[in-house]
N, C-alpha and C positions, 0 to 999 in steps of 0.2 A: 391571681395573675393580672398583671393591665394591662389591660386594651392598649394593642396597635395602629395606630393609623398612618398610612404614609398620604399627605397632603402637600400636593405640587403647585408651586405659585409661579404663575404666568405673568414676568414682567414686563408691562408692556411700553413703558417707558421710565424715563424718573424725574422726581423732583425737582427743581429747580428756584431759586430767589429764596424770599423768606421763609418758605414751608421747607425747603432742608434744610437751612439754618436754623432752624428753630425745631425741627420734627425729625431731620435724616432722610434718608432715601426710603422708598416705598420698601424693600425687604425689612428694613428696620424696624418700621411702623407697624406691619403684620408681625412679625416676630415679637412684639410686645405686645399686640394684643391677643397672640396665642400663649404669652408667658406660663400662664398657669397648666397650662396641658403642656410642657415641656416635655416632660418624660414618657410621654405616650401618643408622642406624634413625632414622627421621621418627617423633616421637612424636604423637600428636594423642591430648588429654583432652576426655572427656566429662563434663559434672556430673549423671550419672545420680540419684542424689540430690535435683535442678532439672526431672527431667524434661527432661535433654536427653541425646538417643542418636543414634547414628548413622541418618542417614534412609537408609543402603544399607549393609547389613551388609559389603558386597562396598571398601567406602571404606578399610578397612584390610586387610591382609593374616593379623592375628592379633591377640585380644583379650587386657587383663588386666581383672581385676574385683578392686576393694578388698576390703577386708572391710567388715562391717556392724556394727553395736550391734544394726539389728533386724533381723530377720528374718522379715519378712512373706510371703517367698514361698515358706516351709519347709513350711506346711500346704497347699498348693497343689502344691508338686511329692509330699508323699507322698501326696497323693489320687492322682494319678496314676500312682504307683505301687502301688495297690493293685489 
């Protein structure tokens, strides 16, 4: 039997200029480097970006998160870690 895994990816923005002309948008990009476990990973995206997230963290098994252009929550976790 194979392994299931459902892994939810957290876009948090997209690509833009030469890197999605040459690369695609950030779903794309992961999605080919998960090519080879195709069959044994349920993908499900979020357009965190849209404000839209998973309403139960527990709905996937393991997150990816894009990259960002901004980074607005970089002042908010070093406060925290101060």
């Amino acid at each position: 039997m194979a392994t299931h895994f459902r892994l939810g990816f957290l876009l948090c923005d997209h690509t833009v200029g030469a890197v999605a002309a040459r690369f695609g948008d950030y779903p794309a990009l992961y999605r080919a480097a998960f090519a080879d476990v195709v069959g044994h990973v349920e993908w499900r995206q979020y357009d965190a970006s849209r404000g839209e997230l998973p309403a139960d963290p527990r709905e996937c098994d393991g997150y990816l998160v894009s990259g960002s252009r901004s980074e607005e929550h970089t002042s908010e976790l070093q406060s925290h870690s101060d």
